[in-house]
N, CA, C and O of each residue as an XYZ file, in Angstrom:
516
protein
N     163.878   -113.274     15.520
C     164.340   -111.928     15.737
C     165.310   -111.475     14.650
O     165.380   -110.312     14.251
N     166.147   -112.617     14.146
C     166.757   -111.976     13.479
C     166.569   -112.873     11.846
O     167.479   -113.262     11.115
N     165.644   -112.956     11.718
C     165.132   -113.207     10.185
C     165.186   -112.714      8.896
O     165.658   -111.577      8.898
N     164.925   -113.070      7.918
C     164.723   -111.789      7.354
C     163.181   -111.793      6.409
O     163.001   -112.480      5.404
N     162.436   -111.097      6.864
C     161.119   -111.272      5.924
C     160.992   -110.650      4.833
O     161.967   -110.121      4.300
N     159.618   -110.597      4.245
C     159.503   -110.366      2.905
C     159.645   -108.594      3.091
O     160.284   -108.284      2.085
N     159.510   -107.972      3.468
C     159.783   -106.580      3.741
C     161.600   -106.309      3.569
O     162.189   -105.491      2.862
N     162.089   -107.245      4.424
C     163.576   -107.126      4.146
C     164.147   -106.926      2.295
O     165.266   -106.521      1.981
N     163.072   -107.319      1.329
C     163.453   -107.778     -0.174
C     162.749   -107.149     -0.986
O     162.346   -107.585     -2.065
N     162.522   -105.936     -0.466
C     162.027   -105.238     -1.616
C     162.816   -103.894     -2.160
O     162.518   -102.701     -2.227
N     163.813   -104.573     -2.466
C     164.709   -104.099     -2.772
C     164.684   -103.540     -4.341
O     163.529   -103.779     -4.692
N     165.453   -102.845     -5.594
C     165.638   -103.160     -7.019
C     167.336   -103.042     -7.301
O     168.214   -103.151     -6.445
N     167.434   -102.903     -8.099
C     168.907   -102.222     -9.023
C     168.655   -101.185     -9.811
O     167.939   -101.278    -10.808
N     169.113   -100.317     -9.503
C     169.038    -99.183    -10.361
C     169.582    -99.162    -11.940
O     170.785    -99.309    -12.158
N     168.705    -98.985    -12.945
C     169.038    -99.156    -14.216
C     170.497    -98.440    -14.135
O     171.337    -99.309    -14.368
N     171.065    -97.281    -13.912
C     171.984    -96.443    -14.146
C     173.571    -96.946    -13.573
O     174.676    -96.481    -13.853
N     173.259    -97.880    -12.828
C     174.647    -98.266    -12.088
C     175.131    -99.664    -12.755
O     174.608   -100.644    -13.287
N     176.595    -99.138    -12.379
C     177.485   -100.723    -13.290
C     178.625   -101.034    -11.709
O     179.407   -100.435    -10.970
N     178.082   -102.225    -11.894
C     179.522   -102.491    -10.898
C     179.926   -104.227    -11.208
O     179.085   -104.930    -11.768
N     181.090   -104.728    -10.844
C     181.803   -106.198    -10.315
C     182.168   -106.804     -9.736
O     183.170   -106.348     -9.185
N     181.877   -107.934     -9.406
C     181.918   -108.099     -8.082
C     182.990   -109.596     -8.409
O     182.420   -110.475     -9.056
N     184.209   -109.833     -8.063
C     184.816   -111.425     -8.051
C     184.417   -112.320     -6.854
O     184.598   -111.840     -5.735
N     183.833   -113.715     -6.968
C     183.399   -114.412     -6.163
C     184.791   -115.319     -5.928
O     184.998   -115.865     -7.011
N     185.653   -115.645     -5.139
C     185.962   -116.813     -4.747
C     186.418   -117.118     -3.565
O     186.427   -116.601     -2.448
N     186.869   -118.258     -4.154
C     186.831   -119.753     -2.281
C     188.831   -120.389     -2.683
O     189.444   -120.920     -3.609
N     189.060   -119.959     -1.527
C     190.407   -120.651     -1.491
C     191.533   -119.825     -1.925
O     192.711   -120.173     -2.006
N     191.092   -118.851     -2.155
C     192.295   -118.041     -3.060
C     192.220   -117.949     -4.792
O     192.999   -117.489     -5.627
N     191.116   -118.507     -4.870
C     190.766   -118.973     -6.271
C     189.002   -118.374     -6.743
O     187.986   -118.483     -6.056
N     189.161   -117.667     -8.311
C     188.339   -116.966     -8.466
C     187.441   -117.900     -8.970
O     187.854   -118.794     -9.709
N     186.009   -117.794     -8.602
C     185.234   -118.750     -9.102
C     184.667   -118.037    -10.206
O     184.846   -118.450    -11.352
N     183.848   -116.769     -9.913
C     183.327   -116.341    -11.218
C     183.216   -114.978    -10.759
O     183.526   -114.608     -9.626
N     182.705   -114.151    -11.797
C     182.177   -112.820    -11.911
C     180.739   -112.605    -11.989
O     179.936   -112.999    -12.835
N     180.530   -111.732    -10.690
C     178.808   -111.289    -10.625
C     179.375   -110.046    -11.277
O     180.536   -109.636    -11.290
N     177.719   -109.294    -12.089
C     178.039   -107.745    -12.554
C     176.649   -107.794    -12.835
O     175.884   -108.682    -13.210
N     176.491   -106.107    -12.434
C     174.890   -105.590    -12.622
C     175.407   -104.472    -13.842
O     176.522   -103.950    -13.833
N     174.544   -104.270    -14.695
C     174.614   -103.567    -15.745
C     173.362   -102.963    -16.382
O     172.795   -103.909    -16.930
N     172.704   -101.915    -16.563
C     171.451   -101.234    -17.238
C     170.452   -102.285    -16.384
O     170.010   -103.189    -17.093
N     170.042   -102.313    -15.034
C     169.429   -102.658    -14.108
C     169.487   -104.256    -14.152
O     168.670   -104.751    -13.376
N     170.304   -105.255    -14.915
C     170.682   -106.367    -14.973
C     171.558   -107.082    -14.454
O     172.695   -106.952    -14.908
N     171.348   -108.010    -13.409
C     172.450   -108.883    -13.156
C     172.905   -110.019    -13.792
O     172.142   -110.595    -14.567
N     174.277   -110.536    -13.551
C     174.960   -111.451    -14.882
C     175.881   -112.283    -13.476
O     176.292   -111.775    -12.433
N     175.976   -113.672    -13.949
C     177.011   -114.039    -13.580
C     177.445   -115.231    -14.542
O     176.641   -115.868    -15.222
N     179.244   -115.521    -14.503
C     179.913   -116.692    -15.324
C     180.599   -116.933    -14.641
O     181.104   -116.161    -13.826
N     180.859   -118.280    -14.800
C     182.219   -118.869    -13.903
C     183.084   -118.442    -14.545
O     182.742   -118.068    -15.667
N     184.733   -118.272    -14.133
C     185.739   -118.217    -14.633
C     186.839   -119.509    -14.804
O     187.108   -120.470    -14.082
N     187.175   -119.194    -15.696
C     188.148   -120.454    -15.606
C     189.112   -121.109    -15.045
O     189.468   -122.258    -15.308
N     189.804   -119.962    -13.805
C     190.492   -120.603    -12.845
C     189.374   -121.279    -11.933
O     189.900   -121.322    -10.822
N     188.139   -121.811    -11.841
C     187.313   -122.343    -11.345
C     187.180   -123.699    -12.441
O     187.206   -124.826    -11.946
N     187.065   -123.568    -13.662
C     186.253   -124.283    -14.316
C     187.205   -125.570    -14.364
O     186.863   -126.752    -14.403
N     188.791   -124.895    -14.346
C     190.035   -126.056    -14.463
C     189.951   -127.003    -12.864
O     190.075   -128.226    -12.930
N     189.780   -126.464    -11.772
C     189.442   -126.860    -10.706
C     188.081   -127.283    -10.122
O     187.488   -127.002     -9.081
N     187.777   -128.158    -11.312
C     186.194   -128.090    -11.373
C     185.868   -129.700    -10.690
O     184.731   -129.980    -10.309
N     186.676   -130.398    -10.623
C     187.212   -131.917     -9.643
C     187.171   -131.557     -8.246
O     186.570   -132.356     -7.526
N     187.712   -130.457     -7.653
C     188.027   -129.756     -6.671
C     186.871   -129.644     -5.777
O     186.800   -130.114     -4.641
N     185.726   -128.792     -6.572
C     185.283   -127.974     -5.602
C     183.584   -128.575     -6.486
O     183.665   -129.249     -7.512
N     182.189   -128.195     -5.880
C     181.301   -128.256     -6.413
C     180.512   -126.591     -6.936
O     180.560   -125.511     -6.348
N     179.784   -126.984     -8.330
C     179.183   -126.024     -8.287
C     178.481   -125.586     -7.530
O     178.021   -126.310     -6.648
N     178.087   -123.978     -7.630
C     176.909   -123.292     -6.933
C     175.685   -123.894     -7.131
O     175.378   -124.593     -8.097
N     175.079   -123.637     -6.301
C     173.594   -124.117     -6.371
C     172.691   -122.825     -6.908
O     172.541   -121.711     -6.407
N     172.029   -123.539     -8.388
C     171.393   -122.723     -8.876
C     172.366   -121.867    -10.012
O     172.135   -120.685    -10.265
N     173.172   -122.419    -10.476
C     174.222   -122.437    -11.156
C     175.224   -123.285    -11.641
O     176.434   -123.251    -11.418
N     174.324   -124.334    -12.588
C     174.674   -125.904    -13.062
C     175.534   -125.696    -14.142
O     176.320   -126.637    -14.035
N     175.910   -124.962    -15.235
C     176.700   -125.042    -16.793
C     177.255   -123.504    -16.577
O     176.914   -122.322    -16.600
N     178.713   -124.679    -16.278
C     180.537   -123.851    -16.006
C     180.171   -122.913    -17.617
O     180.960   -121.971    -17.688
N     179.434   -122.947    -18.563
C     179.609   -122.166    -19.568
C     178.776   -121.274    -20.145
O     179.035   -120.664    -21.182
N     177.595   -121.157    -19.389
C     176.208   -120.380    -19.581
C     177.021   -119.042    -18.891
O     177.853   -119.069    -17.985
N     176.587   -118.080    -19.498
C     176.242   -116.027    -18.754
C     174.710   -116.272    -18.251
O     173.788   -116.359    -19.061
N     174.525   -116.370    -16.889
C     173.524   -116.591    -16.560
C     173.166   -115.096    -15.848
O     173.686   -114.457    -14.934
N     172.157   -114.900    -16.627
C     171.459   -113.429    -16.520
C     170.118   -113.349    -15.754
O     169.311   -114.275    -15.678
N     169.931   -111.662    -14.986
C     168.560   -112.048    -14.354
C     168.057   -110.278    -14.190
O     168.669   -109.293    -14.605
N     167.165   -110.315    -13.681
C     166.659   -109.221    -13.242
C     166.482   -108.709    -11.738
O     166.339   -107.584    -11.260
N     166.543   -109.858    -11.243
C     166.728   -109.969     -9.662
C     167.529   -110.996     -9.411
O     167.576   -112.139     -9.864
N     168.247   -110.329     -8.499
C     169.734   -110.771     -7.568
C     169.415   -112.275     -7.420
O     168.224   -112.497     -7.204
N     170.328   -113.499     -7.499
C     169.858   -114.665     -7.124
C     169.834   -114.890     -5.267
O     170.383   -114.258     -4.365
N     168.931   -116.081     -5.272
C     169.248   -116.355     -3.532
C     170.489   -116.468     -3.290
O     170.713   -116.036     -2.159
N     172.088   -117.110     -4.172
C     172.765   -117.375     -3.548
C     173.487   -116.328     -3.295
O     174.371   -116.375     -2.440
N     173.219   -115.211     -4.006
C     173.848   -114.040     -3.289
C     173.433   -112.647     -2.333
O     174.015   -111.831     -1.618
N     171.841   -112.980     -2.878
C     170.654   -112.068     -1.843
C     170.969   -112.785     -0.445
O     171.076   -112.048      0.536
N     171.129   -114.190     -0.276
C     171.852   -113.839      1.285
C     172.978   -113.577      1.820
O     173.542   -113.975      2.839
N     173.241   -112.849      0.999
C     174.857   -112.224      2.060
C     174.346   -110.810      2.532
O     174.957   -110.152      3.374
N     172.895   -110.289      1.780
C     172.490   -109.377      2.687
C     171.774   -109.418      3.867
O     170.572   -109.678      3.831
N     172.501   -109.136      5.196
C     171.416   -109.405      6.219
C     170.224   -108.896      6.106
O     169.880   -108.019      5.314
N     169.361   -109.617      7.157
C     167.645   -108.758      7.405
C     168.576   -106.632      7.989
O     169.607   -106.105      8.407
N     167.070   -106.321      7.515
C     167.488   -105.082      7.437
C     166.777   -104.290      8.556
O     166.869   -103.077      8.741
N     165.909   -105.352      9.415
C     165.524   -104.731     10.255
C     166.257   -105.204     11.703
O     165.666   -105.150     12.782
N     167.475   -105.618     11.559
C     168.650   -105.837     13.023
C     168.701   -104.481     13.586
O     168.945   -103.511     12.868
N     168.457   -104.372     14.968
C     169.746   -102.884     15.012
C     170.465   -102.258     14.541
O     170.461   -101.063     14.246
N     171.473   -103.386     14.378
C     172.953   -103.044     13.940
C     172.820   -102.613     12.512
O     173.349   -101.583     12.091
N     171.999   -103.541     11.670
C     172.483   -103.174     10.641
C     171.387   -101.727     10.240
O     172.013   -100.953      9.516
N     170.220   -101.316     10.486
C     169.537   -100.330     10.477
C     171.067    -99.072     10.787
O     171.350    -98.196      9.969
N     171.610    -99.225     11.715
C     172.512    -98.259     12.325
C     173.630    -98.262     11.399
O     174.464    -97.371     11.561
N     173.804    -99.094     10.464
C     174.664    -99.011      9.928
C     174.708    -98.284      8.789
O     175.585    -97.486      8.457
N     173.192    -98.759      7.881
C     172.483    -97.762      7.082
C     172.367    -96.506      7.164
O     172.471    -95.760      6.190
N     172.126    -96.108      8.404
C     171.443    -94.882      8.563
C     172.985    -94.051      8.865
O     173.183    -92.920      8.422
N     173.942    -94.754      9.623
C     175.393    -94.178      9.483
C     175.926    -93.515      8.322
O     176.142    -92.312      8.178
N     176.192    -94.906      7.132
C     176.374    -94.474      6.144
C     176.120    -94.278      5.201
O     176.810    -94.410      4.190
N     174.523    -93.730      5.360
C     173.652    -93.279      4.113
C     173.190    -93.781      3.087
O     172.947    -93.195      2.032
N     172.994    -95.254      3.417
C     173.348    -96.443      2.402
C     171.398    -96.452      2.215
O     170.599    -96.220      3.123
N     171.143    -96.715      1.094
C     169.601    -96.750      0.512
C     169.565    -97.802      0.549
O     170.273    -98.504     -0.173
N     168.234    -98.532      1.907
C     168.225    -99.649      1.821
C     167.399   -100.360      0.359
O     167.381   -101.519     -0.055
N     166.899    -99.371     -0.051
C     166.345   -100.357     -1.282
C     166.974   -100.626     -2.401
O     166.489   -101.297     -3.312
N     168.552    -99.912     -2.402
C     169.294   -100.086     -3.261
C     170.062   -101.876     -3.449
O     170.993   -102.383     -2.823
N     169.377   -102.328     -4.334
C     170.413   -103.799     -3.634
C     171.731   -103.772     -3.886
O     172.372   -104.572     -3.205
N     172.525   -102.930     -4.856
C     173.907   -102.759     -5.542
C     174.408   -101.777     -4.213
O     175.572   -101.439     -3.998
N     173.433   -101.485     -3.544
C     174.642   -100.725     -2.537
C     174.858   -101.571     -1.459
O     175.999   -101.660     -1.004
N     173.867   -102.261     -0.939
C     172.916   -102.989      0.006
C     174.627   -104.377     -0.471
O     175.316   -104.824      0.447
N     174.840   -104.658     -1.611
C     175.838   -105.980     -1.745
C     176.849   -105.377     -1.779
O     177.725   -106.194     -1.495
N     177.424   -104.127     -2.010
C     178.626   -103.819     -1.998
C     179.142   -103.585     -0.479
O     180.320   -103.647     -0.127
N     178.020   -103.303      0.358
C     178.371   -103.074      1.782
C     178.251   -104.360      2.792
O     178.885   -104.527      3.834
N     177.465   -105.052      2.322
C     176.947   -106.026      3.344
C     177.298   -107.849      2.572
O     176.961   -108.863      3.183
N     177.914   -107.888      1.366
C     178.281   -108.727      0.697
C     179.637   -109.516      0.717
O     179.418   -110.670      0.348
N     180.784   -109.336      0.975
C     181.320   -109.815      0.852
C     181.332   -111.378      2.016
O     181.627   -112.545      1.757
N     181.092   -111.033      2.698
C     181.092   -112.383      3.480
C     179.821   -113.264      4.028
O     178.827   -112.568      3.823
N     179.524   -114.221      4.498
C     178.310   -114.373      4.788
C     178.522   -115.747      5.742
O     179.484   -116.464      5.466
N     177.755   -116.076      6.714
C     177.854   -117.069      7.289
C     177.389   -118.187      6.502
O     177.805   -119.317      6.762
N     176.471   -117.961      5.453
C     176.101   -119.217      5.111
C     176.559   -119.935      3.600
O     175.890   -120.667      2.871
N     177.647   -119.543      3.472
C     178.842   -120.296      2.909
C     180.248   -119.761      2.498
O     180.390   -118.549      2.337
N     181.480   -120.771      2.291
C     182.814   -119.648      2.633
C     183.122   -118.706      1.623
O     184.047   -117.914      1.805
N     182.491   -118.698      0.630
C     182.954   -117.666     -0.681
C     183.470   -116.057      0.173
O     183.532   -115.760      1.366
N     183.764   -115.302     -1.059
C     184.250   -114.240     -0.736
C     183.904   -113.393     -1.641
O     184.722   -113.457     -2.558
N     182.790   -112.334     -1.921
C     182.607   -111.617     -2.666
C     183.543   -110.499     -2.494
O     183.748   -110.215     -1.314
N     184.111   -109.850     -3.293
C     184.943   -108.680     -3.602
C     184.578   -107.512     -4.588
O     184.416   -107.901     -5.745
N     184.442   -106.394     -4.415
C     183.837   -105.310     -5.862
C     184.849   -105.501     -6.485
O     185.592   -106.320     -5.943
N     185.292   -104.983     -7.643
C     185.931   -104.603     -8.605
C     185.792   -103.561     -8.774
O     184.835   -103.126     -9.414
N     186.873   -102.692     -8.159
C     186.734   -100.979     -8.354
C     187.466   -101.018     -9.927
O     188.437   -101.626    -10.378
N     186.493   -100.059    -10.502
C     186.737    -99.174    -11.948
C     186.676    -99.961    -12.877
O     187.394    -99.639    -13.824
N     185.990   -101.064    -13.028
C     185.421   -101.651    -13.825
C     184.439   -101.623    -14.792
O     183.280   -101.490    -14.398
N     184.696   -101.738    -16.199
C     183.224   -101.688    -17.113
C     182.842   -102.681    -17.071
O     183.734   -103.530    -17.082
N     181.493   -103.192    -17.005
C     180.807   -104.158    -17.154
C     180.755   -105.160    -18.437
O     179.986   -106.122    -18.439
């Protein structure tokens, strides 16, 4: 019931939008996601990379020193969007006018937290990419 299928992911990024997003765990920034001219990017940061004994990398995100670039959102952050066909979250959409096929709106609203691990996504208001 509350799944999310392949209908839930057909989502894009709009070439025209820039946004940032800081990922971290503990009080501590792990890295920077950012979509840019319909591209997503992410790097670790270095208050992560010094605490790199600490904590383990992301999965699907092996070298603390690669800009790992894509065209579509990775899994580890496409699930912090719920399925889009819940109630709740349909109602939430339709509340606040949010385009579900937008995925940059779709993560700025439905992203920061997620049950299925403790990170903490955050935007970065007024940020250039």
């Amino acid at each position: 019931m509350f799944s999310k299928d392949e209908e839930d992911f057909k989502s894009y990024l709009p070439d025209n939008e820039t946004a940032s997003f800081v990922l971290s765990i503990d009080n501590i920034e792990v890295g920077i996601l950012k979509c840019h001219s319909g591209e997503w990017s992410f790097k670790y940061s270095p208050p992560f990379k010094n605490k790199i004994h600490e904590y383990r990398k992301i999965i699907g995100f092996s070298d603390l020193e690669k800009l790992y670039q894509s065209n579509s959102l990775w899994p580890f952050f496409r699930t912090r969007i719920p399925g889009l066909k819940q109630p709740a979250i349909k109602e939430i959409i339709e509340r606040e006018n949010i385009n579900k096929d937008n995925e940059l709106e779709l993560l700025k609203r439905f992203g920061k937290k997620t049950i299925t691990n403790p990170y903490i996504l955050n935007i970065q208001e007024n940020k250039v990419p």
